[in-house]
ChimeraX commands (.cxc) that place a marker at each C-alpha (Angstrom):
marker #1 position 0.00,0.00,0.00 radius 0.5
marker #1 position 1.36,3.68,-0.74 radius 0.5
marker #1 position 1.67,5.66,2.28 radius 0.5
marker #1 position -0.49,8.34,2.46 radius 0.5
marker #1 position 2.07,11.39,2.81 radius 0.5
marker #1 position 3.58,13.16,-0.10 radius 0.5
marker #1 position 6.17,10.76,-0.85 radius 0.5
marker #1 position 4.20,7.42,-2.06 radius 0.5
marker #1 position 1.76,10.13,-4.17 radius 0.5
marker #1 position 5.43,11.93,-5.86 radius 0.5
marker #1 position 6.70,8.50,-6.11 radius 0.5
marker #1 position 3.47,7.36,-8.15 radius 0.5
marker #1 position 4.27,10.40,-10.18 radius 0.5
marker #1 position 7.59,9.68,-11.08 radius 0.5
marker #1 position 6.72,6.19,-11.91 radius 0.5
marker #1 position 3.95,7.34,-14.25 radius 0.5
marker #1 position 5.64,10.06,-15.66 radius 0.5
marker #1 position 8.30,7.37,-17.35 radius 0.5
marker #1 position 11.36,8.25,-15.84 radius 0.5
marker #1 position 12.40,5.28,-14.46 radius 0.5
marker #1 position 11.52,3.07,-17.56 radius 0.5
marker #1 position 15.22,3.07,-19.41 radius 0.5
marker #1 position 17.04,2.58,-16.07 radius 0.5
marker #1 position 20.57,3.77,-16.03 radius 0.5
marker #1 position 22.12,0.95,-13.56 radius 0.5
marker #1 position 25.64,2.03,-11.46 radius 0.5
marker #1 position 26.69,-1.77,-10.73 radius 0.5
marker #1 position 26.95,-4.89,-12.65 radius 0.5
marker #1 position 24.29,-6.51,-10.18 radius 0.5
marker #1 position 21.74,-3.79,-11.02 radius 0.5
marker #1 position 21.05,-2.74,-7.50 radius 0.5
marker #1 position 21.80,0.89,-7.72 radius 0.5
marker #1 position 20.00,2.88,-10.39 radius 0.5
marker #1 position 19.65,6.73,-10.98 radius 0.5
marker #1 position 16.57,8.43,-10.10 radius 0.5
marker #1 position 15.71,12.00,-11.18 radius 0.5
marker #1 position 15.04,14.84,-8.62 radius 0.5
marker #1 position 11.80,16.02,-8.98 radius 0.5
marker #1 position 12.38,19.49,-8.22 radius 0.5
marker #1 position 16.10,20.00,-9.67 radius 0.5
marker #1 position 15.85,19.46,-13.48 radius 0.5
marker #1 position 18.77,17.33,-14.44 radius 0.5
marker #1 position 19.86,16.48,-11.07 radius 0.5
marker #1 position 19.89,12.44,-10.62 radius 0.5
marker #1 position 20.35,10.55,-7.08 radius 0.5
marker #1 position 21.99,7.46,-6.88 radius 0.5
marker #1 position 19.08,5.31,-5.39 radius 0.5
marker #1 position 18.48,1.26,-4.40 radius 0.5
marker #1 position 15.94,-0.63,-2.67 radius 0.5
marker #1 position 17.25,0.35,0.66 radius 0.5
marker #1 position 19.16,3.78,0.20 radius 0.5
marker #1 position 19.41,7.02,-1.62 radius 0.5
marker #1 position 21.82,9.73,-1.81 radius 0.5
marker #1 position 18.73,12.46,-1.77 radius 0.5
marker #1 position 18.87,15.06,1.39 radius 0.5
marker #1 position 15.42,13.50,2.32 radius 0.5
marker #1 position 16.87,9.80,2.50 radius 0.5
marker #1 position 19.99,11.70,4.77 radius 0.5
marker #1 position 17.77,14.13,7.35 radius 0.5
marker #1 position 15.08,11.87,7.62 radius 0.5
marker #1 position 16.84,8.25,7.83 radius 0.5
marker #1 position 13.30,6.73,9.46 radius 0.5
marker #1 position 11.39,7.19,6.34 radius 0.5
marker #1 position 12.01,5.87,3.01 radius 0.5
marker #1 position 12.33,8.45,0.44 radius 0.5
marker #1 position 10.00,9.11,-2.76 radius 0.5
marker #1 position 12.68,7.85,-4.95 radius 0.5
marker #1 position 13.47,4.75,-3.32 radius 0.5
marker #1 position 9.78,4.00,-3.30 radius 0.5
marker #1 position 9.50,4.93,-7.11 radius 0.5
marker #1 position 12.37,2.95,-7.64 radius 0.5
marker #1 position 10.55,-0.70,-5.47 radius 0.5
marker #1 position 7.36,0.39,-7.84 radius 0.5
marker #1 position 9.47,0.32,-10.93 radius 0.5
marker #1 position 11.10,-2.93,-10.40 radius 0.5
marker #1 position 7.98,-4.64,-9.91 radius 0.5
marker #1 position 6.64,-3.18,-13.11 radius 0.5
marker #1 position 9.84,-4.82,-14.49 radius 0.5
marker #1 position 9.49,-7.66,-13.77 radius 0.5
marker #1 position 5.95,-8.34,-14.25 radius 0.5
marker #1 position 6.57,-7.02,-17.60 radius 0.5
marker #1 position 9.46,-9.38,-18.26 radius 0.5
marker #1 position 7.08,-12.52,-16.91 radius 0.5
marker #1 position 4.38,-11.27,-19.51 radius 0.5
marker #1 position 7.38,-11.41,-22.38 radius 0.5
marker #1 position 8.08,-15.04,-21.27 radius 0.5
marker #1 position 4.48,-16.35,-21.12 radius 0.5
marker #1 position 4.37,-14.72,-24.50 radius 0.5
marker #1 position 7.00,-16.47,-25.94 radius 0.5
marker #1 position 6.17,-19.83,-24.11 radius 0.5
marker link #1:1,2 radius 0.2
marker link #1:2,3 radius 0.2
marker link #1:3,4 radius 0.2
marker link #1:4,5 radius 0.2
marker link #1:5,6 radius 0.2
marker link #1:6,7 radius 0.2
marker link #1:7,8 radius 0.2
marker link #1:8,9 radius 0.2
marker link #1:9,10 radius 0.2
marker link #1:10,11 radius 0.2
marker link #1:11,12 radius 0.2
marker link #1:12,13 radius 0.2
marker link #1:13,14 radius 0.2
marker link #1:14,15 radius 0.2
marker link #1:15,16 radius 0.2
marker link #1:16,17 radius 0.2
marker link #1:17,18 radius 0.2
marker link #1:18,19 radius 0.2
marker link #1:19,20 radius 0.2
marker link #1:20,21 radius 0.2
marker link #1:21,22 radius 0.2
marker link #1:22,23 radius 0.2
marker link #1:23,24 radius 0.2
marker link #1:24,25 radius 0.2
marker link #1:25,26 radius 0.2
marker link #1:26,27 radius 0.2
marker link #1:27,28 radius 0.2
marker link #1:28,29 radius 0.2
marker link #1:29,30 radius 0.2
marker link #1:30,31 radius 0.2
marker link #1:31,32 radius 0.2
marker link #1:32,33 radius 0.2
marker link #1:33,34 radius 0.2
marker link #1:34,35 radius 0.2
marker link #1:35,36 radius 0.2
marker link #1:36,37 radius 0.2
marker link #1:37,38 radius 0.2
marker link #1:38,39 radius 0.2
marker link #1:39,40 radius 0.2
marker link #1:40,41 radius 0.2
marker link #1:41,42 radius 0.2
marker link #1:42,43 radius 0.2
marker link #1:43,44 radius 0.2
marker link #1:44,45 radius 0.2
marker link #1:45,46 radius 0.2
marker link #1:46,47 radius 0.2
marker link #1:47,48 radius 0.2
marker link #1:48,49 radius 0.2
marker link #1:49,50 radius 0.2
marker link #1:50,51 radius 0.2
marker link #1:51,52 radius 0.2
marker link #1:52,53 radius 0.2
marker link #1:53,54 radius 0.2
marker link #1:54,55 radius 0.2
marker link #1:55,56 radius 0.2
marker link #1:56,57 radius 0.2
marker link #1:57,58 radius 0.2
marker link #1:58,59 radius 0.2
marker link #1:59,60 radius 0.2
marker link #1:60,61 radius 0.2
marker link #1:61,62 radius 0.2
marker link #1:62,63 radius 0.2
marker link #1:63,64 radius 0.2
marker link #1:64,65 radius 0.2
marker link #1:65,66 radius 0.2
marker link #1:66,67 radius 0.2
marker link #1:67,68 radius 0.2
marker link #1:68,69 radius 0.2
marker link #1:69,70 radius 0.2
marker link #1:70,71 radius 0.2
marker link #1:71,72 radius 0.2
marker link #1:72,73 radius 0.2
marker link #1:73,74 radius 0.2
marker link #1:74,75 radius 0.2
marker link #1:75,76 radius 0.2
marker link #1:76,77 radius 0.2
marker link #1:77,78 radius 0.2
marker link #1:78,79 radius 0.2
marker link #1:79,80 radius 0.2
marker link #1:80,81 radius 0.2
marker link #1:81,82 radius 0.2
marker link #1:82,83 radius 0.2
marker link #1:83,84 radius 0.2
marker link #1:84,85 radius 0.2
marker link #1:85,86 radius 0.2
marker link #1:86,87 radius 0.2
marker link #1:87,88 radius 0.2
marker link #1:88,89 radius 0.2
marker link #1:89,90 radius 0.2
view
């Protein structure tokens, strides 16, 4: 479930928006991906399941940021869309 606060609903947006669909992934194991700021245009943070180099993710530790929750969202979008290519090809 999306948390109510601003962060699940900006997440949603940057989800829907597209940005994360042509990941740009910083290690071979594909755990850390850029994420683009929402309010700096060009600005990218360097974002994985579990951290995020955002000043949200650093002063507020206890939460989990809007990019790291864009960036869960995305994966499973990823990979339900790679499951639908294989059931297609099966």
């Amino acid at each position: 479930m999306i948390d109510s606060d601003s962060r699940g609903q900006k997440a949603l947006a940057l989800v829907a928006s597209g940005a994360l669909e042509q990941p740009v992934y910083l290690d071979c194991s594909r755990t850390q991906r850029l994420v683009p700021s929402c309010t700096t245009e060009g600005a990218f943070y360097v974002t994985s399941l579990t951290s995020c180099s955002c000043p949200d993710a650093k002063y507020r530790p206890a939460k989990t940021c809007k990019h790291q929750i864009a960036a869960r969202l995305q994966r499973v979008l990823d990979e339900a869309e790679q499951e639908n290519q294989l059931e297609a090809v099966a």
